[in-house]
C-alpha positions in Angstrom: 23.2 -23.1 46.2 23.5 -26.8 44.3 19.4 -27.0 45.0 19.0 -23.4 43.4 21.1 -24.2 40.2 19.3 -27.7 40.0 16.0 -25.9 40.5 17.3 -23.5 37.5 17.7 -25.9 35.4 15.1 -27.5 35.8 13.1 -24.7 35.2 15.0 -24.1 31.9 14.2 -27.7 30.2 10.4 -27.7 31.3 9.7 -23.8 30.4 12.5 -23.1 27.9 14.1 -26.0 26.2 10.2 -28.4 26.3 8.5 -25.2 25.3 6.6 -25.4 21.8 6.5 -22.0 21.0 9.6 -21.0 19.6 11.7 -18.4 22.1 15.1 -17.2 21.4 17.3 -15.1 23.6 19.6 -12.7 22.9 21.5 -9.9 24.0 20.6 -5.8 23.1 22.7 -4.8 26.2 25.1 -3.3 23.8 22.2 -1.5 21.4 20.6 0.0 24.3 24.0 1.4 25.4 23.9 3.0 21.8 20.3 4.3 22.4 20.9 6.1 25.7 23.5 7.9 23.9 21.3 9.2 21.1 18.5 9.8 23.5 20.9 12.1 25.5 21.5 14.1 22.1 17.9 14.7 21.7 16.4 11.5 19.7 12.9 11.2 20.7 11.7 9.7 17.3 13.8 6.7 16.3 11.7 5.6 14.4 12.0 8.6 12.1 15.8 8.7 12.8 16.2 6.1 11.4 14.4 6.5 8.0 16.8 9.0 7.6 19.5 7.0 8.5 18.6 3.6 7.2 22.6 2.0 7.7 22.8 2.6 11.4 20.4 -0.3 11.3 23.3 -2.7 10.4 25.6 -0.8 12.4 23.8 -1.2 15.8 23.3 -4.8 14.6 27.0 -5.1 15.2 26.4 -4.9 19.2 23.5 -7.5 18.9 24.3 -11.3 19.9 22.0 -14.3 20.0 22.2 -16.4 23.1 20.4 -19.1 23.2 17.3 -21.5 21.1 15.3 -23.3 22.3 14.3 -26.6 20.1 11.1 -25.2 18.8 13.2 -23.2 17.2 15.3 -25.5 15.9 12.6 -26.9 14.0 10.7 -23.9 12.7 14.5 -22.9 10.9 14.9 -26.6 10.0 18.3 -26.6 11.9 19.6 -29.8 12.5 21.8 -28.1 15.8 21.8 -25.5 18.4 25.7 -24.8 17.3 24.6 -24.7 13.6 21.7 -22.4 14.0 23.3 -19.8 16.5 26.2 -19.7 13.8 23.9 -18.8 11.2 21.0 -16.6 13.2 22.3 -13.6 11.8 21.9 -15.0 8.1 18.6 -16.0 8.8 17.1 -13.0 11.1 18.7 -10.5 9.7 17.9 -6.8 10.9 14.5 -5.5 10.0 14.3 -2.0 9.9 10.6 -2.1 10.9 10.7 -4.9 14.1 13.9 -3.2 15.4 12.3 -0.1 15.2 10.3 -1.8 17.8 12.4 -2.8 20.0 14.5 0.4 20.1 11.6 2.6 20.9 10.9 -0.2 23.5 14.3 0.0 25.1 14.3 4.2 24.9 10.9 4.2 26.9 12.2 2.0 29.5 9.5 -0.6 28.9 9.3 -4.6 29.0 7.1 -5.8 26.1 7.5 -4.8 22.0 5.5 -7.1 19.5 5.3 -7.2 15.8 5.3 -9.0 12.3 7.7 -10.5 10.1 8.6 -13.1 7.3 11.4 -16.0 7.8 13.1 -18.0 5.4 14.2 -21.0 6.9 17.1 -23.6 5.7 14.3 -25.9 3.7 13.4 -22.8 1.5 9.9 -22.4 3.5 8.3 -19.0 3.8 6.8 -18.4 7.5 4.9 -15.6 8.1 5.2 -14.9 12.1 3.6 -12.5 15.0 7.1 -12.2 17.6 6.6 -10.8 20.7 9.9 -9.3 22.9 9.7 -9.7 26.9 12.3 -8.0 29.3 13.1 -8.9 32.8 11.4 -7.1 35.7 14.9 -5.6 36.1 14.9 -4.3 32.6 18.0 -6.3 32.0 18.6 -6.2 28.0 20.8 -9.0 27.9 18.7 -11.6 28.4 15.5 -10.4 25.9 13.0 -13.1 24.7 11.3 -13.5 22.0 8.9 -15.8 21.4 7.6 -16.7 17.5 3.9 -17.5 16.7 3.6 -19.2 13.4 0.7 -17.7 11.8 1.0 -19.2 8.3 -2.7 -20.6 8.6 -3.5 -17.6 9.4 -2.8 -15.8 6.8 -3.9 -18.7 4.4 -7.4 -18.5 5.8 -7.1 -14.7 5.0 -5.9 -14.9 1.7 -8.8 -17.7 1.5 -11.6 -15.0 2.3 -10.2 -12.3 0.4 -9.9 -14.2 -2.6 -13.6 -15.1 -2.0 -14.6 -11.5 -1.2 -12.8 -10.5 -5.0 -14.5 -13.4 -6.7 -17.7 -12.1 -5.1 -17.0 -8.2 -5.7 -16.0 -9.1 -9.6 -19.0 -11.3 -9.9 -21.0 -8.1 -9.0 -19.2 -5.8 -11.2 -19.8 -8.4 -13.9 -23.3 -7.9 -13.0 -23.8 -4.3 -12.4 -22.1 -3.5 -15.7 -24.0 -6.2 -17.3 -27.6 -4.6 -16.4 -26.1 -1.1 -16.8 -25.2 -1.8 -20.7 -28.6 -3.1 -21.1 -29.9 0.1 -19.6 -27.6 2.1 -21.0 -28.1 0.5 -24.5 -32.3 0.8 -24.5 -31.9 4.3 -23.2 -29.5 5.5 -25.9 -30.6 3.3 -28.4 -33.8 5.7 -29.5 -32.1 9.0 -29.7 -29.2 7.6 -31.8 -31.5 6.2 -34.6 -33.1 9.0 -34.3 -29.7 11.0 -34.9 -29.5 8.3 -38.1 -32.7 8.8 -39.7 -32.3 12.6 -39.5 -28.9 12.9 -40.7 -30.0 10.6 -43.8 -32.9 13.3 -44.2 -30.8 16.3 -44.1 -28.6 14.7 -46.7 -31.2 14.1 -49.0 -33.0 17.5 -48.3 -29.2 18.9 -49.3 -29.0 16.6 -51.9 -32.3 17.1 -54.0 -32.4 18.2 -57.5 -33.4 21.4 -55.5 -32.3 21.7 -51.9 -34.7 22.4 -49.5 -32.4 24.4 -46.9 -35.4 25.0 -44.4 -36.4 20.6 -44.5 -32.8 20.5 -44.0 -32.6 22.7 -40.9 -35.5 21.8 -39.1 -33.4 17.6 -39.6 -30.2 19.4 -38.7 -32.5 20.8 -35.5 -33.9 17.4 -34.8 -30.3 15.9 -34.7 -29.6 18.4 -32.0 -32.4 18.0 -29.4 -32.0 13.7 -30.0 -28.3 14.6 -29.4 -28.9 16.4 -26.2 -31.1 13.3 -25.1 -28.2 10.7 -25.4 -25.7 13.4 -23.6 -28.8 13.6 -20.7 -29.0 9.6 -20.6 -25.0 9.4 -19.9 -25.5 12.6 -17.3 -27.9 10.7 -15.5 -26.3 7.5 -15.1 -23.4 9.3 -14.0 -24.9 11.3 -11.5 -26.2 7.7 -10.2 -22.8 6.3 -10.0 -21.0 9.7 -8.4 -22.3 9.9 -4.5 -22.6 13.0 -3.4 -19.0 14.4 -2.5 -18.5 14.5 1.5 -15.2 16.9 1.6 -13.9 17.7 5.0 -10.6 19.7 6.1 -8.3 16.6 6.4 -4.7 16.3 7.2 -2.9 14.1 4.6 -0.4 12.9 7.0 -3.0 10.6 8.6 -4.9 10.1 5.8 -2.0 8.5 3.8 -1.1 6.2 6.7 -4.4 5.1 7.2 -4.4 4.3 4.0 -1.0 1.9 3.7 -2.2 0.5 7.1 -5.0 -0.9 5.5 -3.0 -2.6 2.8 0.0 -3.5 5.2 -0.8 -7.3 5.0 -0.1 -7.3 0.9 3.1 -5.2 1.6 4.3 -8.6 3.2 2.6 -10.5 0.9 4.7 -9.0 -2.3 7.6 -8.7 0.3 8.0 -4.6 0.1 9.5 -2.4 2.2 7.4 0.6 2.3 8.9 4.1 3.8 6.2 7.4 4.4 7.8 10.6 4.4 5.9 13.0 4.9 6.6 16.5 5.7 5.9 18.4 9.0 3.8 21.0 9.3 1.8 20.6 6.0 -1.9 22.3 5.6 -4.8 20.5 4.9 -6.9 20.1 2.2 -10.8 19.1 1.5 -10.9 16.2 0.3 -13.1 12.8 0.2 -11.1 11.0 2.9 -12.6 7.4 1.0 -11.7 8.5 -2.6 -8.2 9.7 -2.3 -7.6 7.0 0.5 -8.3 4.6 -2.9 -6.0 6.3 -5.0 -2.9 6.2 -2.6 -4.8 2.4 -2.3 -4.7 1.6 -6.2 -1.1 3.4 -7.1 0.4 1.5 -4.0 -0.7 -2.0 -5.1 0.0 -1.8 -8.5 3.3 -0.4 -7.7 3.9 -3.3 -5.1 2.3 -5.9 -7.8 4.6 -4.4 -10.6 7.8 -5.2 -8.5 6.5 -8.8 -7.8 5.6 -9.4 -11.4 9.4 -8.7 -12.5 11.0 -10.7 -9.7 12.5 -7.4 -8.5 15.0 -8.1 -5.4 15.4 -5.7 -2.2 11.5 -3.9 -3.4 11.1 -0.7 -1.9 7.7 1.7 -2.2 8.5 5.3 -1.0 5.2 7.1 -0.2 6.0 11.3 0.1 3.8 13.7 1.2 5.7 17.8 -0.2 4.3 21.1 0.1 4.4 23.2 -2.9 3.8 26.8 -1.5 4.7 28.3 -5.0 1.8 26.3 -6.9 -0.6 26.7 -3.8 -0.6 22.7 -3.7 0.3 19.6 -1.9 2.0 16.7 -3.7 1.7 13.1 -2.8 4.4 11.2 -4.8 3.8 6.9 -4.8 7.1 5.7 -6.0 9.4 2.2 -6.5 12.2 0.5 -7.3 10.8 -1.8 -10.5 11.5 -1.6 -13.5 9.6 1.0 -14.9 7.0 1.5 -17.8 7.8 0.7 -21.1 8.2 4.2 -22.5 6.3 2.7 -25.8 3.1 2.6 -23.8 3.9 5.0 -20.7 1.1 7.6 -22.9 -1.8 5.1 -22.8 -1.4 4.2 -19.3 -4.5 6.9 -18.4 -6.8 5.4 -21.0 -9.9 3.2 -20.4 -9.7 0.1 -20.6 -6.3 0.3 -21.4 -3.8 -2.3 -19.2 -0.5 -4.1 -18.9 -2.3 -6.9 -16.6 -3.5 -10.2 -18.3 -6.4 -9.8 -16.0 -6.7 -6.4 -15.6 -9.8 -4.5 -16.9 -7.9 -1.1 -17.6 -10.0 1.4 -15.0 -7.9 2.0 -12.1 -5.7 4.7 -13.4 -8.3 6.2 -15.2 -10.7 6.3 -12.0 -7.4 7.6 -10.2 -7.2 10.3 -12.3 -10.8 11.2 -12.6 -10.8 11.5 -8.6 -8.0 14.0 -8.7 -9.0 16.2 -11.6 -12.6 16.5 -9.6 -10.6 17.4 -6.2 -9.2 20.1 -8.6 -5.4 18.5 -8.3 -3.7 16.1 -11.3 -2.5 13.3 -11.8 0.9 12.1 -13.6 3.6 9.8 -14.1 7.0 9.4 -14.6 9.4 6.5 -15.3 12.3 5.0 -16.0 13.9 1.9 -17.5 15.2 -0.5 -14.4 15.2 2.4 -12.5 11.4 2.7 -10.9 8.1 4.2 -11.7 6.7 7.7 -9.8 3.1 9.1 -9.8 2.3 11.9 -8.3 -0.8 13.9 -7.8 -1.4 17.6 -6.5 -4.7 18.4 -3.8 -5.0 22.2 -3.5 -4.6 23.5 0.0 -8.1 23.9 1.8 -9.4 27.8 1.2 -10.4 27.9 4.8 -6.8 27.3 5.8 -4.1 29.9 5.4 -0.8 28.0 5.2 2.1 29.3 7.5 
């Protein structure tokens, strides 16, 4: 027995206490004990439970402990103890709704592993973006779970690195694209409008004259017409060059909308937002362009998200809802947070081009938002209120080939 518990401890300094990854352990036996019961009443989802039921998080939290840290630890929190930090884990790990989510639906399916992402604020005031990874026992034992911490704040500055470079790159060829379009647009339009000049001049005069010659006046009246019609064809065409041809397939908006915030999930923890999707079961689909309406939920997500950053807002929350609205024949998607709102003064220009609140915004987004729903036949508004959030919402009719329940 005295060669086992030396051959424990041994093992504990070399693979535990020596280790550099960081690994905590800590005890869930309590939490799973809570989880049984709620399976046993018919919880399948917790998940979704809980997003109705966001303050059981804190209340399970009550049966959670932290057992032991190892040093790596110790120096990723900057704690100068094991005593000090185990007295203040809870401060600085507090529950997160989305990584104990996790581990819950880990523990309900009777399996080992549960891995995910989160941000920690450590005692110097650093920021450290992490990948944690939870390990059970063979036995399943959850009081003894570990979890080890990856540091992945190079990472994610490489990333930021490239997709700062891939916007400089993409704004550099906007710059250019709308630099040879004006030029084309410009030559293009240029004849027909002095054209327009020269013949409004000459119907004045004709009109004018000691005695007015109605028919001169016409036929320059007539020619204002056709060299009107040529600038309207010059604008067609170089939007019919811009637009690609709709592709519009039956499409389920639940999976479209969180395909969508997946793809953005990385500036979610960038601006430090919580973002909830409730969506309603059961919904019809509509045709739609899966790419253009994925970029509006896109472009009314991370300006929301950017808004919240921008005034320092605390505790930011985006609430992405999916609503049927059998009445109107319709489904509403509704993009809404917890900032503090649009200035009531300008709320009525927000829709207009080039028309923005950003320093180094160009003023096109909402207006290509909008232009995207009004072609899927849907619309596109806003709401808002002082210190209290901002909403937009936009309607997609249900697909005609569907016949909603």
């Amino acid at each position: 027995m005295f060669n086992t518990r030396r051959r424990n401890q041994a093992f504990k300094r070399i693979y535990f206490d020596a280790s550099p990854i960081p690994i905590l352990i800590e005890d869930w036996s309590g939490v799973r004990s809570t989880l049984a019961a709620l399976k046993a009443q018919g919880v399948a989802d917790i998940g979704a439970f809980l997003a109705e039921h966001p303050e059981l998080v804190l209340q399970y939290r009550k049966s959670h402990r932290f057992v032991d840290a190892n040093e790596a630890v110790l120096r990723l929190f900057g704690a100068t103890s094991k005593a000090q930090f185990l007295a203040i884990a809870p401060q600085l790990l507090p529950a997160s709704l989305e990584s104990n989510v996790r581990v819950y639906q880990t523990l309900m399916e009777g399996k080992l592993t549960a891995q995910g992402e989160r941000v920690l604020h450590t005692l110097d005031g650093r920021v450290v973006p992490i990948i944690w990874r939870a390990t059970l026992p063979p036995s399943g034992d959850a009081s003894r779970i570990l979890f080890y911490g990856f540091d992945i704040t190079d990472q994610k500055r490489a990333q930021k690195a490239l997709t700062d470079a891939r916007a400089d790159l993409a704004h550099a060829a906007r710059v250019s694209t709308v630099g040879e379009l004006s030029a084309s647009i410009a030559h293009d339009v240029a004849q027909p409008l002095a054209a327009i000049s020269v013949s409004a001049s000459a119907a004045e005069r004709w009109l004018t004259h000691g005695q007015p010659n109605v028919d001169r006046a016409l036929s320059a009246l007539h020619q204002i017409r056709q060299n009107a019609q040529r600038a309207n064809d010059v604008v067609g065409r170089i939007k019919t060059f811009l637009r690609k041809a709709p592709k519009r397939n039956a499409t389920s908006l639940d999976a479209l909308v969180r395909d969508a915030l997946q793809l953005i999930q990385g500036e979610a923890q960038r601006y430090d937002v919580k973002v909830r999707i409730l969506i309603e079961p059961g919904l019809p689909t509509a045709r739609v362009d899966e790419g253009e309406i994925k970029q509006v939920v896109i472009n009314l997500a991370l300006n929301a998200m950017q808004a919240m950053a921008n005034a320092g807002t605390s505790d930011r929350q985006l609430t992405v809802a999916v609503a049927d609205k059998p009445q109107e024949a319709v489904m509403e998607v509704q993009v809404r947070d917890n900032g503090p709102g649009i200035d009531q003064s300008i709320i009525g220009r927000i829709f207009e081009p080039f028309f923005s609140t950003k320093a180094e915004g160009m003023g096109l987004g909402l207006v290509i938002c909008k232009s995207i729903v009004k072609s899927h036949g849907g619309e596109l508004t806003v709401q808002s209120a002082d210190q209290v959030g901002t909403a937009f919402r936009f309607t997609l009719p249900y697909d005609r080939g569907v016949v909603p329940n």
